[in-house]
C-alpha positions, -999 to +999 in steps of 0.1 A: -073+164+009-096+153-019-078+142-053-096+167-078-081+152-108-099+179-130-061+198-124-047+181-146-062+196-175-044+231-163-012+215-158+015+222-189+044+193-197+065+220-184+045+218-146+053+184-149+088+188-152+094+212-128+069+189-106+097+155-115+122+180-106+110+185-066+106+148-068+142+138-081+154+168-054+139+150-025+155+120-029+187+137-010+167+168+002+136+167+026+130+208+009+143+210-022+161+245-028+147+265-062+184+268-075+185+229-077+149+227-090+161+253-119+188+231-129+175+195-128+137+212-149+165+223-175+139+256-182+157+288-189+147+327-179+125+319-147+103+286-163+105+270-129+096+301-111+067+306-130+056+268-126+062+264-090+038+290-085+014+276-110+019+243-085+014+262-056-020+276-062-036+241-069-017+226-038+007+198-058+036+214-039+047+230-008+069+262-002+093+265+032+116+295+036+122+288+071+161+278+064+156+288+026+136+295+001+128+254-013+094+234-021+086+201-014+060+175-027+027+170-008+006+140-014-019+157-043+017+162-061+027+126-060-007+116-067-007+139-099+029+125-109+017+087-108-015+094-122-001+108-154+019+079-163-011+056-161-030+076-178+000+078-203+000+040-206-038+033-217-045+022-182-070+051-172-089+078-185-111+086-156-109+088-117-142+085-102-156+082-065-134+074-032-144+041-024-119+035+010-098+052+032-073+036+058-045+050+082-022+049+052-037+043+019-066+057+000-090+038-028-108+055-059-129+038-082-109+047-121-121+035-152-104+031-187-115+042-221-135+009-228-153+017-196-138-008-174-143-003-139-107-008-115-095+002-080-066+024-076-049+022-045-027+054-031-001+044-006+005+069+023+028+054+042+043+086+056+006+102+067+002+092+103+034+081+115+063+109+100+074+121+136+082+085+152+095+069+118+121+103+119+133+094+158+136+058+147+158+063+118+183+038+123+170+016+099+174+034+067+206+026+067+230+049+047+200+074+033+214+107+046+175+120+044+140+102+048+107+104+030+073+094+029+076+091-007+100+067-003+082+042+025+049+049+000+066+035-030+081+009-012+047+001+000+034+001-032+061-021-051+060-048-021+018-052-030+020-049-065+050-078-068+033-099-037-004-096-054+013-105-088+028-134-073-002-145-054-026-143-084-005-164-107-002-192-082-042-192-079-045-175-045-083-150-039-066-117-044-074-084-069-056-092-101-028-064-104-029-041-133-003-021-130+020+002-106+038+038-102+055+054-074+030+048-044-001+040-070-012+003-075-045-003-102-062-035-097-087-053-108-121-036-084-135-068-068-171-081-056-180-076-018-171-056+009-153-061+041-156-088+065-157-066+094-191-052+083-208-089+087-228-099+116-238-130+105-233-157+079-249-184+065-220-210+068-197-197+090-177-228+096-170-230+064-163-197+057-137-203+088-124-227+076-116-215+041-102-185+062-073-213+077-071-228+046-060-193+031-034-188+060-022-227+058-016-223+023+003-188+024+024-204+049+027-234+023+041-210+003+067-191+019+046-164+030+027-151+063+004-121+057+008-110+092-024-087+089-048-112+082-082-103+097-114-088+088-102-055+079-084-073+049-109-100+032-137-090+013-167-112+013-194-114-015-231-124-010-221-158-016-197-159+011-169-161-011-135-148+003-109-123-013-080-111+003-063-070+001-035-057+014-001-068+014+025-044+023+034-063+053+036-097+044+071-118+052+088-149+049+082-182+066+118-175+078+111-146+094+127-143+130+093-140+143+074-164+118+055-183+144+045-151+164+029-136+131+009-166+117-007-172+153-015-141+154-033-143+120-051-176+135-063-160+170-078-125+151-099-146+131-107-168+159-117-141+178-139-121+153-157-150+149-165-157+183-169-122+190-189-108+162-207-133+144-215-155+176-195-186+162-170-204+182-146-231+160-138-246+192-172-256+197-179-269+162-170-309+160-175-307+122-145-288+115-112-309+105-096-289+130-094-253+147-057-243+141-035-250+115-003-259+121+027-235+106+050-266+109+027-285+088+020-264+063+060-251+063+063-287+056+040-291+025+063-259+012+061-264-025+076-229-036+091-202-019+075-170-037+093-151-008+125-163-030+111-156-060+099-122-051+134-108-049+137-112-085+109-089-089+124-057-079+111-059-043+147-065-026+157-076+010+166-038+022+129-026+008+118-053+033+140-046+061+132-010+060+092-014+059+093-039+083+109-017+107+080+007+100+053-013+101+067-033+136+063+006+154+034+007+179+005+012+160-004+050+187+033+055+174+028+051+138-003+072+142+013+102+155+005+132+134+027+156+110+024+182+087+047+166+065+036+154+031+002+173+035 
């Protein structure tokens, strides 16, 4: 559904209460009952009422009476919810053109009252994969209910607090402006992505800054473990940014060696495959494959460690790990749910 921010100037403080009320009701409630959304709004002689169906005619909530008569968020909702407190905060004034859309996130182009230009990125974690997440539930743990707002926000905390950490130690990523719920603003940056290349100008070393970039994660405490053309923009210049970090772990990770060669080999083969340029064959590269033991051994800082001071705990990563490790047909099953 397309974000038609132009809503918001119908939308009363008091929609926006009864709006934070479905929210705070879903946290224990997948359809949150209209008695319970009267009493956390705190509006008196039918305010809610009258909202809710103020909500439901621009599509920022849904109604279910098939066990009883209760609403529940869909995406626009959330959207709408995050959007107001960065709007609140000086951070926007404008959302402007859709600029990407993946499997579970969605980029718009937003700009702030000096006319600045950033990307706001919309975590949808729940989108394609709410049917086989629910049968796999284990791993939530305690939570007697589950919801996409909470993998989204997760999602969104976890690449706000990696990208944060990654930018102040130097590394090519957006620089992180600011994040609510499942929204991250960021600094909008030069290029596009790597997979729409089909050739280069130096592609060795453009390779090779690629394994450079994975070495010194690694060197870090970290392993993207989606690194590929998908996620680095590259500029005319053949400079090299890296996106998306929602499934980054630790260099202690169980399956740590697994994940970086994996990182290694999609590169490898992208290169070979698309742009016609085999490492292997390339006697003036230093060498084809780094070396996770190598670079683990040249660790100078764990920002894994650090990262747990950031908000971003080891159940958040537990739980989106267990997501994110479901077979990707799996993860792409569809729902109704959050729509």
């Amino acid at each position: 559904m397309k974000l038609d921010v132009n809503i918001l100037r119908y939308l009363s403080k008091d929609d926006f209460r009864v709006l934070t009320a479905v929210e705070m009701g879903q946290k224990n409630h997948q359809i949150v009952p209209l008695p319970l959304i009267d009493s956390i709004s705190g509006l008196k002689h039918g305010g809610a009422y009258k909202c809710l169906r103020e909500l439901l005619k621009h599509k920022l909530v849904h109604h279910d009476g098939s066990r009883y008569d209760g609403y529940r968020l869909t995406y626009m909702g959330y959207d709408f919810l995050a959007l107001r407190v960065l709007l609140n905060r000086g951070h926007i004034c404008g959302v402007g053109r859709m600029i990407g859309m993946g499997k579970e996130s969605d980029i718009y182009e937003v700009s702030n009252e000096e006319g600045e230009v950033f990307a706001l990125k919309l975590h949808r974690l729940g989108r394609t994969s709410f049917k086989a997440v629910k049968s796999k539930r284990d791993y939530v743990g305690k939570r007697t209910s589950f919801s996409w707002l909470y993998l989204s926000r997760l999602a969104a905390l976890k690449e706000f607090s990696f990208m944060q950490a990654l930018w102040d130690n130097g590394f090519p990523v957006p620089q992180p402006i600011d994040h609510n719920r499942h929204a991250v603003l960021m600094t909008l940056v030069e290029g596009h992505t790597m997979v729409q290349v089909n050739k280069m100008a130096n592609p060795g070393q453009v390779y090779l800054t690629c394994m450079e970039l994975i070495s010194r994660l690694a060197s870090k405490g970290l392993i993207h473990c989606d690194f590929n053309e998908f996620n680095l923009l590259i500029t005319e210049d053949e400079e090299i940014t890296l996106i998306d970090f929602p499934q980054m772990v630790s260099v202690s990770h169980a399956n740590a060696q697994d994940m970086f060669d994996r990182d290694v080999e999609c590169i490898i083969k992208f290169f070979s495959k698309k742009i016609g340029y085999s490492p292997e064959m390339d006697p003036a590269l230093p060498y084809v494959r780094p070396s996770l033991q190598d670079a683990v051994a040249n660790l100078d800082e764990k920002l894994d460690v650090g990262l747990a001071a950031s908000g971003f705990k080891k159940k958040h990563q537990e739980h989106l790990e267990a997501f994110l490790a479901q077979p990707r047909e799996d993860r792409e099953s569809s729902s109704s749910e959050g729509e």
